[in-house]
C-alpha positions in Angstrom: -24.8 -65.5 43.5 -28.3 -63.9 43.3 -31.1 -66.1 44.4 -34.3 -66.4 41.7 -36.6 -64.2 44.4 -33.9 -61.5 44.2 -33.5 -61.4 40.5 -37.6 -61.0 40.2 -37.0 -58.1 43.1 -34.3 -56.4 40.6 -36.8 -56.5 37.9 -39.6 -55.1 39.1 -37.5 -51.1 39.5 -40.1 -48.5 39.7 -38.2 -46.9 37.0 -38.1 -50.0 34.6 -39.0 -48.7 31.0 -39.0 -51.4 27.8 -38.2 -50.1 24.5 -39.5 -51.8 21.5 -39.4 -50.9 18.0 -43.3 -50.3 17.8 -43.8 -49.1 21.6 -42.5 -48.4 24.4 -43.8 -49.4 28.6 -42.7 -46.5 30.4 -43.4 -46.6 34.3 -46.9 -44.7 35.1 -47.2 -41.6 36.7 -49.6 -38.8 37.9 -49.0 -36.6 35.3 -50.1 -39.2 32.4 -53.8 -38.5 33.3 -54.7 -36.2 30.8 -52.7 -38.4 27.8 -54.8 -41.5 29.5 -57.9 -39.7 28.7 -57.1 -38.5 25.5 -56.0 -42.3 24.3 -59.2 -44.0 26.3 -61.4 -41.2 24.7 -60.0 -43.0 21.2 -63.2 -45.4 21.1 -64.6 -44.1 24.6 -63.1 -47.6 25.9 -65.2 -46.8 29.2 -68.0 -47.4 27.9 -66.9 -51.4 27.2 -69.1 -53.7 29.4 -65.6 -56.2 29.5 -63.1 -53.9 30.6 -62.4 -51.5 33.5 -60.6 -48.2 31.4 -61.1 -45.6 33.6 -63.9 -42.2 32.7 -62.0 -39.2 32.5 -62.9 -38.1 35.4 -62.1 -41.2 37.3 -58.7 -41.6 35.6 -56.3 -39.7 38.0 -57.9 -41.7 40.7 -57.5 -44.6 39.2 -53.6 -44.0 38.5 -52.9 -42.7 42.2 -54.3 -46.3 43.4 -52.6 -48.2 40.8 -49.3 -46.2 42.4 -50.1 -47.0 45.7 -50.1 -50.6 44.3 -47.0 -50.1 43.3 -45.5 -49.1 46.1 -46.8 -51.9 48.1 -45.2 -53.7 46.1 -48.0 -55.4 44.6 -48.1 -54.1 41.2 -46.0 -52.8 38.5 -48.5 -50.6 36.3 -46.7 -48.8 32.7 -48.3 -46.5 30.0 -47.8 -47.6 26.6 -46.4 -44.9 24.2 -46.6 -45.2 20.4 -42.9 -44.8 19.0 -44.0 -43.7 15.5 -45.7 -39.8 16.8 -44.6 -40.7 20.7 -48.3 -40.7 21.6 -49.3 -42.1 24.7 -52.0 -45.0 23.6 -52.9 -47.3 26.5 -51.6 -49.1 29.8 -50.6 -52.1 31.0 -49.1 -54.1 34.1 -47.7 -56.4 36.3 -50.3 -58.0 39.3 -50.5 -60.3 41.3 -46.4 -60.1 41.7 -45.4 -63.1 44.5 -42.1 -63.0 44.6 -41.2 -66.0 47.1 -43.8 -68.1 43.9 -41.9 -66.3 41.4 -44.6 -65.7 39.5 -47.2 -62.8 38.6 -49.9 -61.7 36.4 -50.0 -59.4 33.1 -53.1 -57.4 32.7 -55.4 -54.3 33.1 -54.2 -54.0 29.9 -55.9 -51.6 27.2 -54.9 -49.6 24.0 -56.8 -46.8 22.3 -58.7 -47.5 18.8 -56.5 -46.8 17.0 -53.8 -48.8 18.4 -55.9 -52.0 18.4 -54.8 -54.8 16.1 -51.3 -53.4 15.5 -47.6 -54.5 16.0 -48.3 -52.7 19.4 -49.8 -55.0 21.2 -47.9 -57.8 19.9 -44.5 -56.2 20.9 -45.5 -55.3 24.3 -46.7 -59.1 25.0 -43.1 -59.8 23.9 -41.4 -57.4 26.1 -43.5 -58.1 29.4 -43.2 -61.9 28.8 -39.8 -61.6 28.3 -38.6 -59.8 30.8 -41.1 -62.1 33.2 -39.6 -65.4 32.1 -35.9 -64.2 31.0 -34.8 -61.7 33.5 -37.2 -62.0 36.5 -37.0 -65.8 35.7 -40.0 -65.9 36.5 -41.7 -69.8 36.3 -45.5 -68.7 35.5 -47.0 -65.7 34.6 -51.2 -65.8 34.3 -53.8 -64.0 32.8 -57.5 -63.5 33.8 -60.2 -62.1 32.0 -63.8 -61.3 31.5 -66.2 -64.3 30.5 -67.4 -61.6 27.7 -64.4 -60.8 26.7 -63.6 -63.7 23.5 -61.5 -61.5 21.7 -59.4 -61.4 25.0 -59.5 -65.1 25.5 -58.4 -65.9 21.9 -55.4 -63.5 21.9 -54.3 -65.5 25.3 -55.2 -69.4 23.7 -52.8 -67.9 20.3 -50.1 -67.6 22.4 -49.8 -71.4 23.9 -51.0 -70.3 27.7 -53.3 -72.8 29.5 -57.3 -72.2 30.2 -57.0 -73.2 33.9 -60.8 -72.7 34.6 -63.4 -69.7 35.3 -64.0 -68.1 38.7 -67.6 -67.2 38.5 -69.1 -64.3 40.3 -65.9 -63.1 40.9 -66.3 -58.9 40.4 -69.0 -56.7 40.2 -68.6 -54.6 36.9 -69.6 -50.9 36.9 -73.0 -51.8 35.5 -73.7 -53.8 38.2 -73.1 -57.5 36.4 -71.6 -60.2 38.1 -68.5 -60.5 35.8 -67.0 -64.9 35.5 -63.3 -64.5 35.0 -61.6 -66.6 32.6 -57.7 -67.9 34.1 -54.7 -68.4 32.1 -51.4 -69.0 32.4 -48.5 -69.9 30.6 -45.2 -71.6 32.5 -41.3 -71.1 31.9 -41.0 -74.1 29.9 -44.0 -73.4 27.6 -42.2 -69.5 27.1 -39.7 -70.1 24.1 -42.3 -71.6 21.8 -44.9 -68.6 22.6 -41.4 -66.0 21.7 -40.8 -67.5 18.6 -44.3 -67.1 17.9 -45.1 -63.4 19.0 -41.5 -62.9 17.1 -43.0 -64.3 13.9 -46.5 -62.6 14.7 -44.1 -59.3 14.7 -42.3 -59.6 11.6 -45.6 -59.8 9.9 -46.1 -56.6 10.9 
C-alpha cells in the first residue's frame, strides 16, 4: 500500500502538467524566458511594489534558480498557458513542499494584465488545490503574502483559508522596504467546501 509521504512524492513529477478548460500549469523551463517577459511586460508587473515578477533581464535568472529549487526538491514552479490562443500568461508554484508534514505552499504566483480577473486564475487555484489535497493528500497547504498586497489577501479569505498571523520584517523588497507577510492556510477538512466554491466561482465564468 503507498504511504501518504509517498503519494505527495508521486505528485510532485518534474513533468506534472494540469489541464483545465481555461489554462493549463505546464512544468517551467529555460526556454520560457522570453514568453515570461512578454506576459510580465502585459502591465510591466515588475514594476508592482507587492510582488517579485522578474525584469526582463532578470527573468532567465530567476527561472534557472527556481529549477534548481526544483531539483532540490524544494519547489515545484509551472507557467501558466492561456488555452483560448495558447499564450503563455503567468507562473505559479509549489513551495515550501515538506513531505514527511505533508503539506506545502502555493505561491509566486502572477498573471499578465490581461489575464487578471478571469476564469484563469480561478481554475488554476482549483487545479493546484486539488491535486494538493486529493492526490498528494496533502493535510494543509498555506499561503503568504505581502502586507500591501489586499487584493491578494481577499482572494485567499474568499476561499475559506485561515489568517494565521503576519511575520513582520520578514523580506527586503527590491525597493529596499521591509515587506510584513500576511500567513494563510487552509487544511484537508476545510478543502471540499473551498472546491465547491471555486467550482461555482468557475461556472460563473
Amino acid at each position: 500500500m503507498t504511504s501518504a509521504r509517498q503519494r505527495m512524492l508521486d505528485g510532485l513529477s518534474p513533468d506534472l502538467l494540469l489541464q483545465g478548460k481555461h489554462a493549463a500549469l505546464e512544468p517551467l523551463n529555460v526556454c520560457h524566458a522570453e514568453a515570461l517577459t512578454q506576459a510580465a511586460s502585459d502591465g510591466k508587473l515588475w514594476n508592482l511594489r507587492f510582488t517579485t515578477v522578474p525584469a526582463p533581464e532578470q527573468m532567465e535568472s530567476s527561472i534557472k534558480a527556481a529549477l534548481e529549487n526544483r531539483d532540490q526538491g524544494k519547489e515545484l514552479p509551472f507557467v501558466v498557458r492561456r488555452v483560448s490562443d495558447q499564450k503563455i500568461v503567468g507562473a505559479t508554484r509549489y513551495y515550501f513542499i515538506e513531505p514527511d508534514h505533508r503539506n506545502l505552499s502555493i505561491g509566486y504566483t502572477w498573471y499578465a494584465e490581461s489575464a487578471q480577473r478571469t476564469a484563469i486564475n480561478t481554475e488554476c487555484k482549483l487545479m493546484l488545490l486539488t491535486h494538493a489535497f486529493e492526490v498528494m493528500a496533502c493535510i494543509s497547504v498555506q499561503w503568504h503574502t505581502d502586507n500591501e498586497n489586499k487584493r491578494s489577501q481577499a482572494a485567499i479569505q474568499r476561499l475559506g483559508a485561515k489568517f494565521e498571523g503576519v511575520l513582520r520584517n520578514h523580506k527586503i523588497m527590491p525597493d529596499g522596504r521591509y515587506r510584513h507577510t500576511h500567513c494563510y492556510s487552509m487544511l484537508d477538512t476545510e478543502w471540499p467546501e473551498a472546491k465547491n466554491f471555486l467550482k461555482q466561482r468557475l461556472a460563473e465564468n
